[in-house]
MIKOLBA-962331 format. One record per residue (C-alpha): x, y, z. Coordinates in steps of 0.02 Angstrom, whole numbers, padded with zeros to 5 digits, always signed. Each point is the difference from the previous one (the first is absolute). Layout:
N
XYZ...
! end
This chain:
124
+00000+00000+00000+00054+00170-00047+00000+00151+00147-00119+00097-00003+00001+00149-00097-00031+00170+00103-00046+00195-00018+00018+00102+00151-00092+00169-00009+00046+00114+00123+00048+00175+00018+00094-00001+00156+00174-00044-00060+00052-00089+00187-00184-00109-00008+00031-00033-00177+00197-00076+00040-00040-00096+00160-00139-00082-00103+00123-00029-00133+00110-00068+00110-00103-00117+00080-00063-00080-00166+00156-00028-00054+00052-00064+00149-00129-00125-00023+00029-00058-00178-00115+00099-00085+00055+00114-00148-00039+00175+00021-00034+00068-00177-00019+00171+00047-00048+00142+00118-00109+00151-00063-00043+00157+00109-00147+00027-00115-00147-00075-00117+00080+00047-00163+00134-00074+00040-00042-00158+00073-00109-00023-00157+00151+00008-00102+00078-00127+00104-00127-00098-00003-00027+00008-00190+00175-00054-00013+00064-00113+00122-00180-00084+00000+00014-00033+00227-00114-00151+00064-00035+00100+00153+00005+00212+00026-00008+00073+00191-00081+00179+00007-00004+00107+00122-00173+00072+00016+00067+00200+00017+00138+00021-00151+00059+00182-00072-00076+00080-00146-00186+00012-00061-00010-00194+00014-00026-00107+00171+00060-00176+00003-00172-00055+00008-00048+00050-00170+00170-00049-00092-00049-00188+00090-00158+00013-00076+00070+00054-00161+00132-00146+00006-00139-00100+00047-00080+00021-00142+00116+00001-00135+00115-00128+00050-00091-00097+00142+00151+00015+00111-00046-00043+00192+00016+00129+00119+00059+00020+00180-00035+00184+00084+00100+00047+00121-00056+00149+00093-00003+00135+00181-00166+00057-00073-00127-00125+00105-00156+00104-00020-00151-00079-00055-00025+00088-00145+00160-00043-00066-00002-00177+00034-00180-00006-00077+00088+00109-00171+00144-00116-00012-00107-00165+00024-00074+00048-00176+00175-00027-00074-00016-00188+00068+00155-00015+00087+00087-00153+00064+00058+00089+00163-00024+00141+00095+00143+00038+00106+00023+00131+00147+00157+00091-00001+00125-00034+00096-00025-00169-00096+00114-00137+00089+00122-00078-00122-00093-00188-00008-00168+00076+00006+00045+00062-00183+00094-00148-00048-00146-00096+00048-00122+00104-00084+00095-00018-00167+00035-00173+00017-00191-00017+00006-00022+00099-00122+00098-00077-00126-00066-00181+00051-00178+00067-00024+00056+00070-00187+00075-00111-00075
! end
C-alpha cells in the first residue's frame, strides 16, 4: 500500500509545520501546504492528495469551509477540519462540506493521525 497522499491548509505557518511534521513523521507524504483556497486548489489540481486538512478560518475572501466544499465537489477528496472555532453555527456550516473529522485545536498529534488513517481506510 502506498502512504497516503496529504494537503495541509493552513495559514498559520507554526500549525501548518508541526502538522507537517507529524505526518511525515508518521509515513504519510505531505504533498503540500497552502495558506489559502486558491492555492490549495492548485495543489490539489496538481498533485491530485487522497486526503486535504482545512482549517475552518483561512486568509483571504475564502474560509476553509468553502474551499472543502469546493474540493469536495470537484475532486471528491475527503476532508478533515481542524478548527478553535467551536460555535454551533460553524460546526453546523462546515458539516455541509461532509467532513471526515472535525478536530479542536490544539489537536493532539495521534488524534490527527488517527483521523487520517480513518479517513483514508474509509476512501479507498
Amino acid at each position: 500500500m502506498s502512504k497516503a497522499k496529504v494537503l495541509i491548509v493552513e495559514d498559520d505557518a507554526i500549525e501548518a509545520m508541526s502538522m507537517h511534521e507529524v505526518l511525515t513523521l508518521v509515513g504519510f507524504e505531505v504533498i503540500g501546504v497552502a495558506a489559502c483556497v486558491n492555492d490549495a486548489l492548485c495543489l490539489a489540481e496538481n498533485t491530485r492528495p487522497d486526503l486535504a486538512i482545512f482549517d475552518v478560518r483561512l486568509a483571504g475572501r475564502r474560509d476553509g469551509i468553502e474551499g472543502a466544499m469546493i474540493l469536495r465537489r470537484t475532486v471528491g477528496l475527503p476532508v478533515i477540519f481542524v478548527t478553535g472555532q467551536n460555535d454551533p453555527a460553524t460546526i453546523a456550516r462546515a458539516a455541509e462540506a461532509e467532513p471526515v473529522a472535525f478536530l479542536s485545536k490544539p489537536v493532539p498529534s495521534q488524534q490527527l493521525v488517527a483521523a487520517i488513517e480513518n479517513a483514508i481506510a474509509g476512501h479507498r
